[in-house]
LUMFI-196099 format. One record per residue (C-alpha): x, y, z; residue number from 1. Coordinates in steps of 0.25 Angstrom, whole numbers, always signed. Example, Ala and Ser with C-alpha at 12.3 -4.5 7.8 and 13.67 -1.06 7.14 Angstrom:
<recs>
((+49,-18,+31),1)
((+55,-4,+29),2)
</recs>
This chain:
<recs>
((+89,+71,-32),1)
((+91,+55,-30),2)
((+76,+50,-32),3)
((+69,+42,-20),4)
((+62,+30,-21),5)
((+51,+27,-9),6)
((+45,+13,-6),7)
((+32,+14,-2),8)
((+22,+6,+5),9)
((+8,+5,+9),10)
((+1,-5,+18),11)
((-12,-8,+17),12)
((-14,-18,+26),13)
((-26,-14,+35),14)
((-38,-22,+32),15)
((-50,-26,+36),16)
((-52,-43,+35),17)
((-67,-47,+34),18)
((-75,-58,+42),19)
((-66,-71,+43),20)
((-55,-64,+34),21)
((-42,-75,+35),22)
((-30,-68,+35),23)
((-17,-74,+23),24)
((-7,-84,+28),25)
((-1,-83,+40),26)
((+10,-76,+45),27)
((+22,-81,+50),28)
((+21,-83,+65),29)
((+36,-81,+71),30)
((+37,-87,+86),31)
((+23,-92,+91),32)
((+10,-89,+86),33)
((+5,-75,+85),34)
((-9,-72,+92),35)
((-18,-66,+84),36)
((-12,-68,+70),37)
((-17,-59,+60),38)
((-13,-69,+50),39)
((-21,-80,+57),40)
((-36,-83,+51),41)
((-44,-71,+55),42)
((-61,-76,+59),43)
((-68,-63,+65),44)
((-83,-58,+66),45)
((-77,-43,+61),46)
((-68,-38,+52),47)
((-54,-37,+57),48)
((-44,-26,+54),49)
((-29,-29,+50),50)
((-18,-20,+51),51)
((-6,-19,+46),52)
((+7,-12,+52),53)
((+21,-10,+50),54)
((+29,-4,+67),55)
((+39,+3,+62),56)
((+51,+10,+71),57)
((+49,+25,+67),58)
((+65,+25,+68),59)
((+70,+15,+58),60)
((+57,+10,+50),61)
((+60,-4,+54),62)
((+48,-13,+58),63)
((+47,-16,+71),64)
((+44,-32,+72),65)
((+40,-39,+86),66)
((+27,-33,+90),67)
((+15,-39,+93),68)
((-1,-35,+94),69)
((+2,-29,+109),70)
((+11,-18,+103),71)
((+0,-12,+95),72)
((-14,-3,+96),73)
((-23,-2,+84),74)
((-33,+8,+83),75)
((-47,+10,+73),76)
((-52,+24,+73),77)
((-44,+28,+84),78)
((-51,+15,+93),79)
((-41,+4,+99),80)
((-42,-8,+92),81)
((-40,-23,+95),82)
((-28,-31,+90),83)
((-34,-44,+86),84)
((-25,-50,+77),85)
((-8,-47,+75),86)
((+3,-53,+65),87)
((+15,-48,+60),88)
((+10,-48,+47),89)
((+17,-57,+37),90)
((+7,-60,+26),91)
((+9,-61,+11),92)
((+8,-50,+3),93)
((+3,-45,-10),94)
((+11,-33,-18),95)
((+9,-26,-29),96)
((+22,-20,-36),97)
((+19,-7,-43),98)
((+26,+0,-52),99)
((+28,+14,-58),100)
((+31,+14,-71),101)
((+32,+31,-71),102)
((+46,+29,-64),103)
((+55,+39,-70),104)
((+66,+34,-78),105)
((+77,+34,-68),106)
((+71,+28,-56),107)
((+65,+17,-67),108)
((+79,+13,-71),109)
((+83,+12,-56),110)
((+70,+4,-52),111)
((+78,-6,-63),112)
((+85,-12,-51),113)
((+73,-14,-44),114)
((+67,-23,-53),115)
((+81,-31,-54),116)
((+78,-33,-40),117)
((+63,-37,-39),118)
((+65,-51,-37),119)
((+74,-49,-25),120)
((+63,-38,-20),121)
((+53,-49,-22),122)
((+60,-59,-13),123)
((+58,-51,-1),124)
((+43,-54,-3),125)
((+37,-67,+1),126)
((+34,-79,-8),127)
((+17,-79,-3),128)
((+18,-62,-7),129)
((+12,-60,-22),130)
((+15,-47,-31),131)
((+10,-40,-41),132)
((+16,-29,-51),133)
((+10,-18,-55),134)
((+14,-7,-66),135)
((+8,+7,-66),136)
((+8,+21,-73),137)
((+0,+33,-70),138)
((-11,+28,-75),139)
((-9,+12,-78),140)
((-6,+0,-70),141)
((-1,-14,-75),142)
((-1,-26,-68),143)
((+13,-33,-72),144)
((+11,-44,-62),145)
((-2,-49,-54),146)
((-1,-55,-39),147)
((+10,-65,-39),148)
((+18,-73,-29),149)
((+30,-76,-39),150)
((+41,-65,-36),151)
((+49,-70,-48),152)
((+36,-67,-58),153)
((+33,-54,-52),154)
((+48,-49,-52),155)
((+48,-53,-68),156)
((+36,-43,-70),157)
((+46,-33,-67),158)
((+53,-31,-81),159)
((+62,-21,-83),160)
((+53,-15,-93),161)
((+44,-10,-80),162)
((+56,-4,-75),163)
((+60,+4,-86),164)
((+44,+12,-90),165)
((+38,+0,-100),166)
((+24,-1,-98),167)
((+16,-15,-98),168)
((+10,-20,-111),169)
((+2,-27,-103),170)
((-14,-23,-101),171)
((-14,-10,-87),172)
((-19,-15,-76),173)
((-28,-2,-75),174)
((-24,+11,-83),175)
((-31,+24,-85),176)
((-32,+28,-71),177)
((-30,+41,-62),178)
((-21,+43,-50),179)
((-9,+39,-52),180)
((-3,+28,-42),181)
((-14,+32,-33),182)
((-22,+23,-41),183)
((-12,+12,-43),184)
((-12,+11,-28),185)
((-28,+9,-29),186)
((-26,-1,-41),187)
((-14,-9,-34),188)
((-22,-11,-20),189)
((-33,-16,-29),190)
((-26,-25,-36),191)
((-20,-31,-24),192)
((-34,-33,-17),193)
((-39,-40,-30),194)
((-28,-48,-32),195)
((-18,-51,-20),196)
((-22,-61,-11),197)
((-32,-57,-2),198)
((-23,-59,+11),199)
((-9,-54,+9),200)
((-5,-40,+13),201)
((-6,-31,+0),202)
((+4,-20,-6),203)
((+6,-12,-17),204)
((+20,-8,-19),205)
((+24,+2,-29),206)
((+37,+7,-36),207)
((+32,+24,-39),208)
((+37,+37,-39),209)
((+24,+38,-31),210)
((+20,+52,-40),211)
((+10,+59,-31),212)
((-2,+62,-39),213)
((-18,+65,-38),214)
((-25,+52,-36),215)
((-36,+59,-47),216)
((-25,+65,-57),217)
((-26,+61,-71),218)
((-17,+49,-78),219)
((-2,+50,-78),220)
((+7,+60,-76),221)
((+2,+75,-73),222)
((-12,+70,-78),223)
((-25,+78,-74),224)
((-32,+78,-61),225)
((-44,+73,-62),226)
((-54,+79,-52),227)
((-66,+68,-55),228)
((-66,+55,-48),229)
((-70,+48,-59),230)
((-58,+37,-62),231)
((-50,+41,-49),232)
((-49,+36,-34),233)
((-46,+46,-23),234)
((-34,+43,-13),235)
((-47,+41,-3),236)
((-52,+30,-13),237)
((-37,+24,-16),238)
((-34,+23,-1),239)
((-47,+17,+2),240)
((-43,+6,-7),241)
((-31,+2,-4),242)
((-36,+3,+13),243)
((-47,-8,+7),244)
((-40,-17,+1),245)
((-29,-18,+11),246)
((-18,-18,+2),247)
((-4,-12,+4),248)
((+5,-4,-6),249)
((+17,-4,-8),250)
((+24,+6,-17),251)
((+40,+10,-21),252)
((+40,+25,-23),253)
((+50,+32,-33),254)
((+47,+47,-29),255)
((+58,+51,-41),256)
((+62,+67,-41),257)
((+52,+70,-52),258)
((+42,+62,-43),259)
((+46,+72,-32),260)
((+46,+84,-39),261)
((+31,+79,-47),262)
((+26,+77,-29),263)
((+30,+94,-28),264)
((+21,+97,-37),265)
((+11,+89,-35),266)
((+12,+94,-21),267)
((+8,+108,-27),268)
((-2,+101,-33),269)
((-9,+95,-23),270)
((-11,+111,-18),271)
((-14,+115,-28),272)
((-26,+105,-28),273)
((-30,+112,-13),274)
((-35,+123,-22),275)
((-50,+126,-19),276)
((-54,+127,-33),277)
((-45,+114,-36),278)
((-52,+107,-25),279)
((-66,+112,-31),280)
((-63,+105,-44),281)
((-59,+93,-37),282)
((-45,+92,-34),283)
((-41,+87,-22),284)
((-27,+87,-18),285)
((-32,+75,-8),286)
((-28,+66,-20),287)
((-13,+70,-21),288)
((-3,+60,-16),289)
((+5,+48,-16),290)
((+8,+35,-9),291)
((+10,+42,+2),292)
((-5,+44,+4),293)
((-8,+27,+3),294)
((+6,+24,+10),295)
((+0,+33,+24),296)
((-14,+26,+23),297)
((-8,+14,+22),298)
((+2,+12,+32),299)
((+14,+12,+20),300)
((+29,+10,+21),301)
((+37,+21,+11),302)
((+53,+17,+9),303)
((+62,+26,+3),304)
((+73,+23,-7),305)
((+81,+25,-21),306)
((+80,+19,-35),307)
((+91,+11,-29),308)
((+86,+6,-15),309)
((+73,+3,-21),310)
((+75,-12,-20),311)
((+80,-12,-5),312)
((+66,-2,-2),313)
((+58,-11,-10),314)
((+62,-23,-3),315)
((+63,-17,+11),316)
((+47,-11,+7),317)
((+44,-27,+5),318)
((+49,-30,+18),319)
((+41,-20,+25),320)
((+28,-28,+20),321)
((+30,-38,+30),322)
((+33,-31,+41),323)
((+20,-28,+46),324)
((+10,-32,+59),325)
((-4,-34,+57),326)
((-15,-31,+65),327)
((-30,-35,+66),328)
((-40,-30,+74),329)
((-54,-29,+74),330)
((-62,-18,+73),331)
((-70,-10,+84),332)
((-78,-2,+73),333)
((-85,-13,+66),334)
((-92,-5,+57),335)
((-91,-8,+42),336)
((-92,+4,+37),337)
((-81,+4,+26),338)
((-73,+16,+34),339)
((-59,+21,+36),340)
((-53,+15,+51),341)
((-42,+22,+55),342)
((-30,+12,+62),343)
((-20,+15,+70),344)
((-9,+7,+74),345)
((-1,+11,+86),346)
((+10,+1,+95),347)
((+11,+2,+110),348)
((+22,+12,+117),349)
((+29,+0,+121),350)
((+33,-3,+105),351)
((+39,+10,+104),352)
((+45,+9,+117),353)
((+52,-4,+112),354)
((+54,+0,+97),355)
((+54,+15,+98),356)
((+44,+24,+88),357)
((+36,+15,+79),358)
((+29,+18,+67),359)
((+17,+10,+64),360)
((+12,+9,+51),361)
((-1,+5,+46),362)
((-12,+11,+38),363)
((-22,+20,+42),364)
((-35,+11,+43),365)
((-45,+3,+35),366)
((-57,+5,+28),367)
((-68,-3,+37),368)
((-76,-12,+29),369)
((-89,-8,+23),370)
((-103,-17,+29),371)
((-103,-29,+26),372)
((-93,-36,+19),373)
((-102,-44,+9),374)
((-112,-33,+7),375)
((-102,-22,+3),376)
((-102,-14,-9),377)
((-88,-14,-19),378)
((-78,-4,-16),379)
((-83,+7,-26),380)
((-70,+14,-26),381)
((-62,-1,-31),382)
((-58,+0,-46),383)
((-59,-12,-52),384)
</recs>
């Protein structure tokens, strides 16, 4: 069976800007001046909600460019929303590359070619975006490169020793830990809101076999679940990070054969773990998954491809990053009571009566911020 290798992607890009928030540079204004920039300085009495969205045509995938704030209704909680502000978004970006260095043998010696190809990869990326590199195991995550602007540097970082298995000698990031790449996607976003500049759009994208595993199983391989929540983060806790920090993830995904295989029995697994006397000891088959469960929160992007075509996906992933439309609007429920807000974004018959079936993707909602902003208590569930 030819292994399959999936780009994935997940955009966090919902968030919530606080009182006289100004917005990164500007985006490009084709034509005439746009009303309602989202990009322009933003000065409000409330907090304002931004969203943003990919309009796909369901048929080909493509992005469907041209529309404008009258195509669109946003809803929060099932309530009808205001469009205040619209931009086809073009702002920088900040991307952290993650690797899997548990690749096995054969799709290691064929990601080779990609990291030939990494500098032409990185053209297709503007000058202003910054990257970062990011090495990881089951249980240990280096940082090979922090946030940089220079495409040449970070392309150097790739050496072929990363390709084939070798290990950093330099000092883990974090190591120890529990979950897998569940918790790699927590430490990434992390890293991103600590580090990145404050107003770019933020992704994390990772080159996986996306091994599905138990968000509170022990360190690497088969390891132990662990039924205490001591030293672990839930996929509730996870998510709820990510949806606060308003970062994006990006990941490439090589679900090899012995991956697919490793997903079956898992699959039995995750049953098994329904078993009343399991769930009494505290196993919960609630924390089984994968990218998947971040990628559907989020509003992700998932491309398919070879070891050989993983170049074309990755460049055609980096693409998508800047086809988006961003909303803002502010909120009917003013209430700051650090709760989930469901969003839905929905375009007009007349869209699909001039494109035929659209796809609209975005993430689910937002977490609403908690009182007031100067009086709030830290995030407990934020590992330092």
């Amino acid at each position: 069976m030819r292994s399959t290798m999936i780009v994935t992607c997940i955009l966090l890009v919902c968030s919530v800007l606080p009182v006289h928030a100004q917005s990164g540079r500007q985006p490009n204004k084709p034509g005439g001046q746009q009303p309602r920039d989202i990009g322009e300085t933003i000065k409000m009495d409330v907090d304002l909600v931004v969203v943003d969205a990919r309009v796909l045509n369901e048929n080909t995938n493509k992005f469907i460019g041209g529309l404008t704030e009258d195509d669109f209704e946003i809803f929060e909680d099932g309530r009808k929303q205001q469009i205040t502000h619209f931009s086809r978004d073009t702002s920088s970006l900040s991307v952290i590359i993650l690797i899997d260095s548990w690749m096995p043998g054969v799709e290691r010696i064929k990601l080779e070619k990609l990291g030939e190809n990494m500098p032409t990869v990185l053209q297709h990326l503007q000058a202003e975006d910054e990257i970062a590199l990011m090495l990881y195991t089951c249980d240990t995550i280096w940082l090979l490169q922090d946030f940089t602007r220079n495409k040449g540097q970070l392309a150097q970082s790739l050496t072929p020793g990363i390709w084939a298995g070798l290990l950093p000698t330099k000092a883990p990031l974090l190591t120890g830990f529990k979950g897998g790449l569940h918790r790699v996607v927590y430490e990434a976003a992390s890293h991103l809101n600590a580090r990145s500049v404050a107003n770019y759009r933020k992704y994390v994208l990772a080159i996986t076999t996306d091994f599905p595993n138990l968000v509170r199983r022990g360190n690497c391989d088969v390891g132990v679940f662990d039924a205490s929540k001591r030293e672990t983060l839930s996929k509730n806790e996870i998510s709820r990070q990510v949806f606060r920090l308003r970062n994006t993830v990006s990941a490439v995904v090589v679900p090899t054969e012995y991956a697919a295989k490793a997903r079956k029995i898992d699959k039995r697994g995750e049953k098994l773990l329904r078993i009343p006397s399991l769930l009494a000891a505290g196993y919960n088959s609630w924390e089984f998954g994968d990218l998947s469960f971040y990628i559907g929160k989020t509003g992700g992007d998932k491309l398919f491809a070879t070891p050989d075509t993983v170049t074309d996906r990755l460049i055609e992933m980096f693409n998508h990053l800047y086809e988006h439309y961003s909303f803002g609007y502010t909120p009917s429920n003013r209430k700051r009571d650090g709760k989930f807000r469901q969003i839905k974004l929905k375009v007009k018959p007349s869209v699909e009566a001039r494109n035929g079936k659209v796809v609209v993707v975005t993430r689910e909602g937002y977490y609403a911020p908690l009182g007031n902003k100067t009086k709030s208590k830290p995030d407990k569930q934020r590992l330092r």
